[in-house]
N, C-alpha and C positions, 0 to 999 in steps of 0.2 A: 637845772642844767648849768654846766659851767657856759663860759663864755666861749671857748672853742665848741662847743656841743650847738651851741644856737649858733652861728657861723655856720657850721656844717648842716642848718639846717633851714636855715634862713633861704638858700637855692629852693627848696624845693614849697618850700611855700608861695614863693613870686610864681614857680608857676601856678600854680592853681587861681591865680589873682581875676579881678572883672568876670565875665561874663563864662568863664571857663569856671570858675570856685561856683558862681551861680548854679551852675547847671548838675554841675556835682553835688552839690547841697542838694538840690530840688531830685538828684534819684535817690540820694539815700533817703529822705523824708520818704519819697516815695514807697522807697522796697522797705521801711520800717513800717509805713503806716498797714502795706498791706501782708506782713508777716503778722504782726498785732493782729490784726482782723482776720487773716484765715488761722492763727494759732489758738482764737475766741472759737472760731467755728469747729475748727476739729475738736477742742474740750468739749464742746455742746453735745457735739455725736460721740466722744469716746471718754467717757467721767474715767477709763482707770488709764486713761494718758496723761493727766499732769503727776501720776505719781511716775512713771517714766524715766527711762535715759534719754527715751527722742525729745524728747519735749525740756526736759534740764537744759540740753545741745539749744533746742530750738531757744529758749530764753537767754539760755550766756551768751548767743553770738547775737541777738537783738539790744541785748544789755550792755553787751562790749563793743556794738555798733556805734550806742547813741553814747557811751563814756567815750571811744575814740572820736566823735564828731565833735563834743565838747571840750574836745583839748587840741580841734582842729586837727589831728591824724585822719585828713579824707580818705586817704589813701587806703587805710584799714579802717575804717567807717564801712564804704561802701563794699571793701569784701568780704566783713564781717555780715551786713545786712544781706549780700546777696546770697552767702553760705544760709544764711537762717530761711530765706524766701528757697532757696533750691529744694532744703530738708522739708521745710512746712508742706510745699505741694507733693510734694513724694511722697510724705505723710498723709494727704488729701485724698490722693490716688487711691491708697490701699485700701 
């Protein structure tokens, strides 16, 4: 990013700073670890679900959760993890 780019974006990272970025970390671990684990279960019960659109959907937004957490995009981290946590149990349901 240029230097005007990280200025415009430097704001939005002070917020997320101490005990607030804490806590935002700790849901997305959370809605990651258990999209992981109910997306292991639904393959268990339905082996022609990873050949799938739902299941592709359900890995690119667990995938593009945890690439946006590691470049520090909380913001789309956690909405990325909790789209894949909505889809997996809807998928669970069926």
């Amino acid at each position: 990013p240029t230097e005007a780019e990280k200025s415009a974006i430097a704001p939005l990272v002070a917020v997320w700073a101490g005990d607030d970025r804490r806590e935002v970390v700790r849901q997305i671990e959370v809605l990651l670890e258990r999209g992981r684990r109910n997306l292991a279960a639904l393959e268990a019960r339905k082996a022609s679900l990873k050949r799938s659109r739902d299941h592709q959907r359900v890995r690119s937004f667990l995938d593009g959760a945890l690439q946006a957490q590691q470049r520090g995009d909380l913001l789309a981290a956690r909405e990325l993890a909790q789209r894949a946590d909505v889809l997996v149990l809807d998928l669970l349901e069926d």
